[in-house]
FIMARGU-644252 format. One record per residue: residue number from 0; residue in one letter; y, z, x of N, C-alpha, C in turn. Coordinates in steps of 0.2 Angstrom, whole numbers, plus 2048, in hexadecimal, padded with zeros to 3 digits. Layout:
BEGIN
r ronu:NUM	sefi:A	nc2:Y	nc3:Z	nc1:X	cac2:Y	cac3:Z	cac1:X	cc2:Y	cc3:Z	cc1:X
...
END
This chain:
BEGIN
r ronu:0	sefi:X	nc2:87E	nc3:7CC	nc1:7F8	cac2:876	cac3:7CC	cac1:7F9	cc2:873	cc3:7C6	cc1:7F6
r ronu:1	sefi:X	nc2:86F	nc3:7C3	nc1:7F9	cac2:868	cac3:7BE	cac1:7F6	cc2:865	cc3:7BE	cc1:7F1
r ronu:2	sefi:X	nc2:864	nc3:7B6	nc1:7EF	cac2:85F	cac3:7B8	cac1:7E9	cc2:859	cc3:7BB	cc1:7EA
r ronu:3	sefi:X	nc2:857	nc3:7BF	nc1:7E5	cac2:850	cac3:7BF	cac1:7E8	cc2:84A	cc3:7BF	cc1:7E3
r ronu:4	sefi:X	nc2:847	nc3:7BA	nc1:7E7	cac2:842	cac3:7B5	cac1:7E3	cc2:83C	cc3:7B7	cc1:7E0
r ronu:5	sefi:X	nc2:83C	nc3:7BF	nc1:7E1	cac2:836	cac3:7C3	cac1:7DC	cc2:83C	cc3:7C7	cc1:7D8
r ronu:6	sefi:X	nc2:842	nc3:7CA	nc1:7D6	cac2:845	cac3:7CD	cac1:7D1	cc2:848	cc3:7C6	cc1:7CD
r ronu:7	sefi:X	nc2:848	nc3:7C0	nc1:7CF	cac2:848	cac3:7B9	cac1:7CC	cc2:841	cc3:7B6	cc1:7C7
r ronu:8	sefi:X	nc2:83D	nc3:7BA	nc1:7CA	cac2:837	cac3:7B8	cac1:7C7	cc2:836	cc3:7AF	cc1:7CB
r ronu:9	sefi:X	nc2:838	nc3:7AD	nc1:7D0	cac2:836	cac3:7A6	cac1:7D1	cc2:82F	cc3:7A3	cc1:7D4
r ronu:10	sefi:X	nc2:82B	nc3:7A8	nc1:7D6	cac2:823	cac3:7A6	cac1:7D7	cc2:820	cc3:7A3	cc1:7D2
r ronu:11	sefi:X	nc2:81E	nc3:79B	nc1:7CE	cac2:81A	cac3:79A	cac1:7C9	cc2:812	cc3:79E	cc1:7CA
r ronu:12	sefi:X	nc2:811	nc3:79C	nc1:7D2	cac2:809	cac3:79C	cac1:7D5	cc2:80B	cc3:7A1	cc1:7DA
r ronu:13	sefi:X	nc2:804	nc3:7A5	nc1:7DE	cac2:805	cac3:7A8	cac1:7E3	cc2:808	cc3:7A4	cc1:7E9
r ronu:14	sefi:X	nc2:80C	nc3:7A5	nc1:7ED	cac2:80E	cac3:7A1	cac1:7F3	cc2:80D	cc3:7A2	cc1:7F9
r ronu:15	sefi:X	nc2:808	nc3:7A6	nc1:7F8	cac2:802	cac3:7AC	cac1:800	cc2:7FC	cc3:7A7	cc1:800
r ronu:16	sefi:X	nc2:7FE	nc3:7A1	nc1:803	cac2:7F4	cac3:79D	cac1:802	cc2:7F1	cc3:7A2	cc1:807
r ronu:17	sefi:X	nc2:7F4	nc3:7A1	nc1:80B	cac2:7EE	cac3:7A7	cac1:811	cc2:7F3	cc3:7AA	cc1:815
r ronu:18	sefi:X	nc2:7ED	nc3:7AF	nc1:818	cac2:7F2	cac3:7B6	cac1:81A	cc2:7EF	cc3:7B9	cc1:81F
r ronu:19	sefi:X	nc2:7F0	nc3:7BA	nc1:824	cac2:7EC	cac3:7C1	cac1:829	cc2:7EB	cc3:7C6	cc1:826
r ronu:20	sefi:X	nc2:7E4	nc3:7CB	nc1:826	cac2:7E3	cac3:7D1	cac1:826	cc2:7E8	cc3:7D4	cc1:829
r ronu:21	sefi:X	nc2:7EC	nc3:7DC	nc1:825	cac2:7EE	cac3:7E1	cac1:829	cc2:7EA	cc3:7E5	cc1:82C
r ronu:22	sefi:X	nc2:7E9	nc3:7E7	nc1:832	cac2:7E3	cac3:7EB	cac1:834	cc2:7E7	cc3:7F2	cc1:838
r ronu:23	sefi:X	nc2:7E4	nc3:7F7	nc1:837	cac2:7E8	cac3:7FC	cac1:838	cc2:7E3	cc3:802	cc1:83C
r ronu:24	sefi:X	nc2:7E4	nc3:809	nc1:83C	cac2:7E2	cac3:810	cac1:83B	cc2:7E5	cc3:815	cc1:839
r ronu:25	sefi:X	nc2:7E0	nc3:81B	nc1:834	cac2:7E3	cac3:81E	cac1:832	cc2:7E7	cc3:823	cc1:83B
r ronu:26	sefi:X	nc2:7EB	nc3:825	nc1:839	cac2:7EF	cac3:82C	cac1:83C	cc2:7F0	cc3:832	cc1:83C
r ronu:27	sefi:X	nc2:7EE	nc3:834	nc1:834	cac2:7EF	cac3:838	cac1:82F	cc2:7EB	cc3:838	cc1:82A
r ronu:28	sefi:X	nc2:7E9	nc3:83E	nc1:826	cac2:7E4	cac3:83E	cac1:824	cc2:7E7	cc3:844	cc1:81E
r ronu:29	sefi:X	nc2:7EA	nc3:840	nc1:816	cac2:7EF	cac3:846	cac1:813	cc2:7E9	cc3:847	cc1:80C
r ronu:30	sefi:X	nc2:7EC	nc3:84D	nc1:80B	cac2:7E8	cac3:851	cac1:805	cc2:7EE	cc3:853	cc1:801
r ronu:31	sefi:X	nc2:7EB	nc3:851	nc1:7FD	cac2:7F0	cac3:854	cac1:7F4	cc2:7F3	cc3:84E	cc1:7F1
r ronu:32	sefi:X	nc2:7F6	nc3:852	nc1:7E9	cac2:7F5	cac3:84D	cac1:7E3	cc2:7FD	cc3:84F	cc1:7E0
r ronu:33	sefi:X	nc2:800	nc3:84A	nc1:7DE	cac2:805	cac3:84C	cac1:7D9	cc2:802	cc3:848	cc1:7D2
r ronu:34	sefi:X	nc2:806	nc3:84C	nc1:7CC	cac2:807	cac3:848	cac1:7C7	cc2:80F	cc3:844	cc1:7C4
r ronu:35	sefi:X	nc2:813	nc3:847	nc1:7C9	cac2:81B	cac3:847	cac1:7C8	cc2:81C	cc3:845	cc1:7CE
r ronu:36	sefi:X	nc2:819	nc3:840	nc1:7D1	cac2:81F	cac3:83F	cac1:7DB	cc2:823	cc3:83B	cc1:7D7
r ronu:37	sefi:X	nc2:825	nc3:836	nc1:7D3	cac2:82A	cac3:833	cac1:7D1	cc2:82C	cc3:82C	cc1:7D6
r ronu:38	sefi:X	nc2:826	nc3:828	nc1:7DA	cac2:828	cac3:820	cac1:7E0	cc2:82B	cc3:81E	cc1:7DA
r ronu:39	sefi:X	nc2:830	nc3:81C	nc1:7DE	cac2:836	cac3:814	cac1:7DC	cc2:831	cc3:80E	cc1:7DD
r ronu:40	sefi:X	nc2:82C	nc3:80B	nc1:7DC	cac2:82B	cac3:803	cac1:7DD	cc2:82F	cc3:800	cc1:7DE
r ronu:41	sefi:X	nc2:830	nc3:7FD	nc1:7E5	cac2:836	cac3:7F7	cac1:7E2	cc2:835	cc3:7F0	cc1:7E4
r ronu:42	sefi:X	nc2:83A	nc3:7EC	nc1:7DF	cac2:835	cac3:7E4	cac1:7DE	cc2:833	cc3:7E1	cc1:7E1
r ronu:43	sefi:X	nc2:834	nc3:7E0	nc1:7E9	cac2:831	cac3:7DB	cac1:7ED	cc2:829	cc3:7DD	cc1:7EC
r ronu:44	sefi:X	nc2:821	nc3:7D7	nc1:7EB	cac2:81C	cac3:7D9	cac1:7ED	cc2:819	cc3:7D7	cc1:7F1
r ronu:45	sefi:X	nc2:81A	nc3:7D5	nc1:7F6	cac2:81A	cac3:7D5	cac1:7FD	cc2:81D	cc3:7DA	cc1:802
r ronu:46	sefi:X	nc2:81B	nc3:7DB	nc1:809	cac2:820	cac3:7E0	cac1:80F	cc2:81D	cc3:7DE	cc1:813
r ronu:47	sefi:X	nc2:820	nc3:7DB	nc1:81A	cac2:81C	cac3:7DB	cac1:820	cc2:81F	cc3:7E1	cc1:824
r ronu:48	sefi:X	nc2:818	nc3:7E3	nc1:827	cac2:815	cac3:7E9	cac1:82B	cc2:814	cc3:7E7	cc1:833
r ronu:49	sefi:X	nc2:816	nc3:7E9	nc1:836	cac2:817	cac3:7E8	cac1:83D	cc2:813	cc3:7EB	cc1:841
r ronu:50	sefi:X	nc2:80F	nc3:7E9	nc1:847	cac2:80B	cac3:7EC	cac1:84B	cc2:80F	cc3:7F3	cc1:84E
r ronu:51	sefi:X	nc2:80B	nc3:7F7	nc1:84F	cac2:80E	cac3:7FF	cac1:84F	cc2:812	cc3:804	cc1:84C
r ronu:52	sefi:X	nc2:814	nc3:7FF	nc1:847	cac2:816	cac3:806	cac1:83F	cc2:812	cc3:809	cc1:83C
r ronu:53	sefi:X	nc2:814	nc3:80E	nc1:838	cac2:80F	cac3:813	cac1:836	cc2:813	cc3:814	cc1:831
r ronu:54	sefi:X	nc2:80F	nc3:813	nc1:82B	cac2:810	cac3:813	cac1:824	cc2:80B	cc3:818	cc1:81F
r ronu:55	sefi:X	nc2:80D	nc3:81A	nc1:81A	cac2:809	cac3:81E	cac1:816	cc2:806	cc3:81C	cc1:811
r ronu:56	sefi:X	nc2:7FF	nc3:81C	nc1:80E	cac2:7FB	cac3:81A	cac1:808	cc2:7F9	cc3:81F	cc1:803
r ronu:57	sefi:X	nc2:7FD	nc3:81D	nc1:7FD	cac2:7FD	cac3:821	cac1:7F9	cc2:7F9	cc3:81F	cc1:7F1
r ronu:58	sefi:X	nc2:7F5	nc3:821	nc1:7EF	cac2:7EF	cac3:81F	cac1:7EA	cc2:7F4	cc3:821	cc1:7E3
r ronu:59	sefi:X	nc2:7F3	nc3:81D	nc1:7DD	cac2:7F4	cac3:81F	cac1:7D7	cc2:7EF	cc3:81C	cc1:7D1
r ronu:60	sefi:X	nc2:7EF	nc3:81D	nc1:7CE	cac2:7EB	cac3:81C	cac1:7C8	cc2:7EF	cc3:81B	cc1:7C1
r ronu:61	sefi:X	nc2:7F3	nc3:818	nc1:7C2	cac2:7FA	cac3:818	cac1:7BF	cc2:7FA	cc3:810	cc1:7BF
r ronu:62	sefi:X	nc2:7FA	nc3:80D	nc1:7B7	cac2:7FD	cac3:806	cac1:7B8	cc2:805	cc3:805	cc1:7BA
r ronu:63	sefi:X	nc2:803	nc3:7FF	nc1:7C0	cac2:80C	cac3:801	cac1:7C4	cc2:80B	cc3:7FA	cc1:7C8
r ronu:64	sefi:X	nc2:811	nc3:7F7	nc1:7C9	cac2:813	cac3:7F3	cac1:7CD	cc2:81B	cc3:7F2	cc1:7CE
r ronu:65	sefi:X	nc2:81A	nc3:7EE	nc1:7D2	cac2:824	cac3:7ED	cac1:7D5	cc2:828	cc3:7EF	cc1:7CD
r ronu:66	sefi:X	nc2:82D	nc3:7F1	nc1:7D2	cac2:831	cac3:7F7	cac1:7CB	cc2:831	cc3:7FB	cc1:7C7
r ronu:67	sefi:X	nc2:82B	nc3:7FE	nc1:7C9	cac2:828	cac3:804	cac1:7C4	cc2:828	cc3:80A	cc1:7C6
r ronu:68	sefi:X	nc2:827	nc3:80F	nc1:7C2	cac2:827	cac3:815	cac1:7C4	cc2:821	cc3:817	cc1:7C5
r ronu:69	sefi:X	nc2:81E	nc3:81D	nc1:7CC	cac2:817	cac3:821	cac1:7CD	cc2:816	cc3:826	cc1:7CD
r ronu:70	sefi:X	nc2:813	nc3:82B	nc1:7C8	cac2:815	cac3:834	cac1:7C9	cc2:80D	cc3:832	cc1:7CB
r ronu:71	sefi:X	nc2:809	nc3:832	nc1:7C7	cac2:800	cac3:834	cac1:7CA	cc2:7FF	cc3:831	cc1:7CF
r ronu:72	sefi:X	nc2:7FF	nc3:836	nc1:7D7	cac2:7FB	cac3:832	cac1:7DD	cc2:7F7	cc3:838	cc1:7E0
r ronu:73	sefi:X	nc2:7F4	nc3:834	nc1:7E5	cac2:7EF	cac3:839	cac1:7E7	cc2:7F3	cc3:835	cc1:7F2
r ronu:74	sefi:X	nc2:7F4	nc3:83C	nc1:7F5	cac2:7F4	cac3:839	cac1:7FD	cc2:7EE	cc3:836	cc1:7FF
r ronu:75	sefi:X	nc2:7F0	nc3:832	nc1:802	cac2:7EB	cac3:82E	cac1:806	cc2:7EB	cc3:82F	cc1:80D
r ronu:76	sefi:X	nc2:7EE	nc3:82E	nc1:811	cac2:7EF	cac3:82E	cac1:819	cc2:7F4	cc3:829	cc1:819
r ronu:77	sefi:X	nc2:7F9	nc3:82A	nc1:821	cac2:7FB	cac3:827	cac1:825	cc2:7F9	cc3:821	cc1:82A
r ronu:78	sefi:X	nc2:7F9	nc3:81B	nc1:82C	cac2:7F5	cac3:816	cac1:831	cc2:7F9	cc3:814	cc1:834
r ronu:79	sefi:X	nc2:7F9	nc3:814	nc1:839	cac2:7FB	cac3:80E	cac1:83F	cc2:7FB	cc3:807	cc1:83F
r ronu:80	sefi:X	nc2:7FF	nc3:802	nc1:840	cac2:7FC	cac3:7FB	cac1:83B	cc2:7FB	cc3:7F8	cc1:845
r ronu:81	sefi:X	nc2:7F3	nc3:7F6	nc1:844	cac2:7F2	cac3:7F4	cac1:84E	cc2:7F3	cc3:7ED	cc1:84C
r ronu:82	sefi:X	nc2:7F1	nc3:7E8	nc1:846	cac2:7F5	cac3:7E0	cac1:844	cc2:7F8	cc3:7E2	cc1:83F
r ronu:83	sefi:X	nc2:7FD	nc3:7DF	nc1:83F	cac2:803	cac3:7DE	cac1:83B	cc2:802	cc3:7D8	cc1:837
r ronu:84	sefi:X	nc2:805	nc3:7D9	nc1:830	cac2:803	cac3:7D4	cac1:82C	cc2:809	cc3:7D2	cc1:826
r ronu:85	sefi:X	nc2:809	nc3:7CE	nc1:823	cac2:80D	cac3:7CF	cac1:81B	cc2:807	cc3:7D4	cc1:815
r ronu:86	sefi:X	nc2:808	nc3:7D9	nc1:811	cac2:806	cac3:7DD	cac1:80C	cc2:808	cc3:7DA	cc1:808
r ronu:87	sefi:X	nc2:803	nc3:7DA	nc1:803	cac2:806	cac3:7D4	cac1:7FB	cc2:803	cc3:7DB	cc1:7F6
r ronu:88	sefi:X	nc2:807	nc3:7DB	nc1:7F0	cac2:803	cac3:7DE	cac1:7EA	cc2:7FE	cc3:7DC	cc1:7E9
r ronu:89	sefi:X	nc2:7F8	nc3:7DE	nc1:7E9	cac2:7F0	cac3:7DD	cac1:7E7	cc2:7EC	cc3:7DD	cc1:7ED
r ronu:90	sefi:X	nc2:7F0	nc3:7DD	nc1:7F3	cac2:7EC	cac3:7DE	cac1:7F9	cc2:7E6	cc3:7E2	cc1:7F6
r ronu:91	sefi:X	nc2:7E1	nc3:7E1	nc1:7F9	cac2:7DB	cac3:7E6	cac1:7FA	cc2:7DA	cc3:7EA	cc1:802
r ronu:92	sefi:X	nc2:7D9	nc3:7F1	nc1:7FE	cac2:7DC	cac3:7F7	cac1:806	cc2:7D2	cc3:7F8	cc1:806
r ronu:93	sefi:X	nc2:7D2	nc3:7F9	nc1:80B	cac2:7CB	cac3:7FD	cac1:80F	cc2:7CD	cc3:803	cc1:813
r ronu:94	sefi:X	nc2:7C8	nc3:808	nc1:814	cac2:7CB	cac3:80D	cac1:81A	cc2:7C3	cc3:80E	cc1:81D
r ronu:95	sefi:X	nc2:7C3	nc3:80F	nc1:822	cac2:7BA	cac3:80E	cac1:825	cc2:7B5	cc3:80C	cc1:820
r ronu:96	sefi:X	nc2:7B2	nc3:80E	nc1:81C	cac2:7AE	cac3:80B	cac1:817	cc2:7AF	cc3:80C	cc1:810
r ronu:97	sefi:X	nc2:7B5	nc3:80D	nc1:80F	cac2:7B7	cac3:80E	cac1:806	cc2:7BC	cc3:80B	cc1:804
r ronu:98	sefi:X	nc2:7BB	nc3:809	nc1:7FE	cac2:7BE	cac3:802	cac1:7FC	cc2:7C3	cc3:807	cc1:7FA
r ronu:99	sefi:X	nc2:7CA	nc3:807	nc1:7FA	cac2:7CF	cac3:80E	cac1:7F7	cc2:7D2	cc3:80A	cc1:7EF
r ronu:100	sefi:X	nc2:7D4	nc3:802	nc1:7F1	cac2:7D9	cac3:7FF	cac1:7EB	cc2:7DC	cc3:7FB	cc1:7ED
r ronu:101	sefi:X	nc2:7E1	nc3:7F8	nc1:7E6	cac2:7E4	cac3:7F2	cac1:7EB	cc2:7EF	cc3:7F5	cc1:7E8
r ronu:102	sefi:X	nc2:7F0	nc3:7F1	nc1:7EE	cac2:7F8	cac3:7F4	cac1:7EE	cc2:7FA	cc3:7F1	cc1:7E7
r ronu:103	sefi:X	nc2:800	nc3:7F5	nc1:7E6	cac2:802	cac3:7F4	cac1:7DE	cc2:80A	cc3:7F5	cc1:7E1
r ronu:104	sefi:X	nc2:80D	nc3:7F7	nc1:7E7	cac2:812	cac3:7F8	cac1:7EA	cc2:815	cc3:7FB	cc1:7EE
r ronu:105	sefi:X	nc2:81C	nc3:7FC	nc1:7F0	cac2:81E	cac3:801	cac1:7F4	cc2:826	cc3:806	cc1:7F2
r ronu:106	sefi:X	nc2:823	nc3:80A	nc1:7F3	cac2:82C	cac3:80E	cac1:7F4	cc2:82B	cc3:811	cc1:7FC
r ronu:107	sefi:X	nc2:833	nc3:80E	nc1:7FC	cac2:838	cac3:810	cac1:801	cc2:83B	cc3:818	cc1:802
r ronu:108	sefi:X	nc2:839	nc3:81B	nc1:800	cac2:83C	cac3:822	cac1:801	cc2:83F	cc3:826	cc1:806
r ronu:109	sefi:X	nc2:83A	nc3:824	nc1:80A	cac2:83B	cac3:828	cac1:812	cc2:83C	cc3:822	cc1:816
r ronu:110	sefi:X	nc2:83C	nc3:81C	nc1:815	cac2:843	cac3:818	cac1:819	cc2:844	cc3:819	cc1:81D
r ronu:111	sefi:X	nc2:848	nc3:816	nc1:822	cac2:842	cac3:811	cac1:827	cc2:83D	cc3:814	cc1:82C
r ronu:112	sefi:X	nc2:83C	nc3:81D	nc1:829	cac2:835	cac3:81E	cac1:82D	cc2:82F	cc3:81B	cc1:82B
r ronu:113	sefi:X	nc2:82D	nc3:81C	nc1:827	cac2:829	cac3:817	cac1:825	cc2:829	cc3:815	cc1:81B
r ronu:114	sefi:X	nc2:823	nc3:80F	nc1:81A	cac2:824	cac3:80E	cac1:815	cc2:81D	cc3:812	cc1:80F
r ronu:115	sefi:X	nc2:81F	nc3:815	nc1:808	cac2:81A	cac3:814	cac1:805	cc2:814	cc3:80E	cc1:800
r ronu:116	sefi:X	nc2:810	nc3:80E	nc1:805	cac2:80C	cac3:808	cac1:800	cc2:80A	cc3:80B	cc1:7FD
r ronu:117	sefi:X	nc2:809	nc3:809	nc1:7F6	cac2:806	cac3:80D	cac1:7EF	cc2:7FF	cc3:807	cc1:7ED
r ronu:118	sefi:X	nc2:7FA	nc3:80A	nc1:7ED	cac2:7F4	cac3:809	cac1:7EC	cc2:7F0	cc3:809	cc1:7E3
r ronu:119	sefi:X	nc2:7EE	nc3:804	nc1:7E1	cac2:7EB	cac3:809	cac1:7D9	cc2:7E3	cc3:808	cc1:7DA
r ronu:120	sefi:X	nc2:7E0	nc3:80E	nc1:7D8	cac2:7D9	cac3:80F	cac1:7D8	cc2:7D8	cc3:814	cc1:7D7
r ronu:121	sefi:X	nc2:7D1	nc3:817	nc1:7D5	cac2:7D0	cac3:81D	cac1:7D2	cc2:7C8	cc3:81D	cc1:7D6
r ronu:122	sefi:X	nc2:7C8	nc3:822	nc1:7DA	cac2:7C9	cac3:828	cac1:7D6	cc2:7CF	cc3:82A	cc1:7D7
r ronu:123	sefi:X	nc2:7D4	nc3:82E	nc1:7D5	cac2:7DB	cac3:830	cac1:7D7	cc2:7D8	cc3:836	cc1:7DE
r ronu:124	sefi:X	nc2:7D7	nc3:835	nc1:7E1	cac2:7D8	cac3:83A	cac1:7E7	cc2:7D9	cc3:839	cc1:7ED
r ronu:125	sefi:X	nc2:7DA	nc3:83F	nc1:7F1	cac2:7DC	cac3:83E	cac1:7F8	cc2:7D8	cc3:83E	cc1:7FE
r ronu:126	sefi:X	nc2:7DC	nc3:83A	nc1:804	cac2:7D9	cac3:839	cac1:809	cc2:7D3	cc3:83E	cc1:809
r ronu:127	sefi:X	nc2:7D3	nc3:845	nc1:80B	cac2:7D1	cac3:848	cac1:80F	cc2:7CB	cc3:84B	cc1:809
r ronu:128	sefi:X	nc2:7CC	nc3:847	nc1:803	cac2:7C6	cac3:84A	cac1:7FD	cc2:7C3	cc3:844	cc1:7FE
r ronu:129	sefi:X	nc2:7C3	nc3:83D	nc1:801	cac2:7C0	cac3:838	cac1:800	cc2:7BC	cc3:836	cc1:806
r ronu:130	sefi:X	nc2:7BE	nc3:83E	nc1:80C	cac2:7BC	cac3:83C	cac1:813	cc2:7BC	cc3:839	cc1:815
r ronu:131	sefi:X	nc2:7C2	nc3:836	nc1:816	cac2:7C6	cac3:832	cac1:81C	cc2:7C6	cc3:836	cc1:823
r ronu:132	sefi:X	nc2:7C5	nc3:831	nc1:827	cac2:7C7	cac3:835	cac1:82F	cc2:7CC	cc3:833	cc1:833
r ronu:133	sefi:X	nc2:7CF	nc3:835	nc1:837	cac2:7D5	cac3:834	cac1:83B	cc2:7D1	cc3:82F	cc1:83D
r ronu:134	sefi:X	nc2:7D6	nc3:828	nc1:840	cac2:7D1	cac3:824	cac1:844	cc2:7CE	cc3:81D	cc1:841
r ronu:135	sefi:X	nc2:7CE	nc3:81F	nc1:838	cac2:7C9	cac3:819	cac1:834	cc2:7CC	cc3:813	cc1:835
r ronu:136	sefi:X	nc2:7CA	nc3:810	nc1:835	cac2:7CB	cac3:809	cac1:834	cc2:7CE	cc3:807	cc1:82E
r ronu:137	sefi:X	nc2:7D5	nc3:804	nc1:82C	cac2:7D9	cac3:802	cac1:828	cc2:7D8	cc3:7FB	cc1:828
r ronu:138	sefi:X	nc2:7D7	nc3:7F6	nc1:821	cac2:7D6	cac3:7F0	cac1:822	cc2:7DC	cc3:7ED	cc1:81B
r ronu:139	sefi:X	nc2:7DF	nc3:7EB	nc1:81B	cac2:7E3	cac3:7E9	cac1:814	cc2:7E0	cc3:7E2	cc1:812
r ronu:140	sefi:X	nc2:7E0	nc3:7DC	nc1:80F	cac2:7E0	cac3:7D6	cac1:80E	cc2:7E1	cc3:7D4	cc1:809
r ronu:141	sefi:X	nc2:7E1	nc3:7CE	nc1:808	cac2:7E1	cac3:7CA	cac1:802	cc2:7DA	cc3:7C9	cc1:800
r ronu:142	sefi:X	nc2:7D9	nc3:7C9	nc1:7F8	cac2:7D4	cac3:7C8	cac1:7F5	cc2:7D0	cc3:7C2	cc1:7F6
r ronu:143	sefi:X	nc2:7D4	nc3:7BB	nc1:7F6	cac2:7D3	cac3:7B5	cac1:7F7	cc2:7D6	cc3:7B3	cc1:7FB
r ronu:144	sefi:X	nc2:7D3	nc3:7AE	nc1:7FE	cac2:7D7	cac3:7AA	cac1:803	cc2:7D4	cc3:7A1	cc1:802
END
């Protein structure tokens, strides 16, 4: 196997000068809360997203990044990705008009159906309490560019 250049720690600076928006919509539209799901983060923080997969967003409120463990999330919904793009840790996710948070990472669980993107913000709740609709517009980006 390769080395790899986030469990090496080799970034001094971020190495993302700029980056396309992921633009997406939701699919799915989930309700409900764990305090025990137990995601595996794992270290890479980046993932590129391909036109037409369907990936799931999951919120925590839990400090967490690559290699960490997540019991507290709230579901968010499933999107359809319509521009595919690279996904970085700190992205900032939108869904129609509400700012949800920014990624903190992903667990692979359910492999290769799709991936989970793990979100942090608060309120800790779900899609279907924060009135999302099937359809919204998903927007992911980078803070800066």
């Amino acid at each position: 196997m390769g080395r790899d250049p986030y469990k090496m720690k080799m970034f001094e600076k971020d190495p993302y000068a700029k980056k396309t928006e992921i633009i997406g919509e939701l699919v799915v539209v989930l309700d409900g809360t764990f305090d025990n799901r137990g995601l595996e983060l794992i270290i890479p923080a980046s993932r590129c997203l391909q036109r037409s997969e369907i990936h799931e967003l999951i919120l925590t409120d839990e400090d967490s990044g690559p290699g960490s463990k997540v019991n507290k999330i709230a579901y968010i919904g499933f999107f359809e990705v319509k521009q595919g793009g690279v996904i970085l840790k700190g992205d900032k996710v939108f869904i129609g008009n509400q700012y949800i948070g920014e990624v903190t990472g992903y667990d692979e669980t359910h492999m290769p159906n799709h991936l989970n993107i793990v979100i942090f913000g608060k309120p800790r709740i779900s899609g279907l309490e924060r009135g999302l609709e099937l359809r919204d517009k998903v927007i992911i980006k980078k803070e800066k560019e």
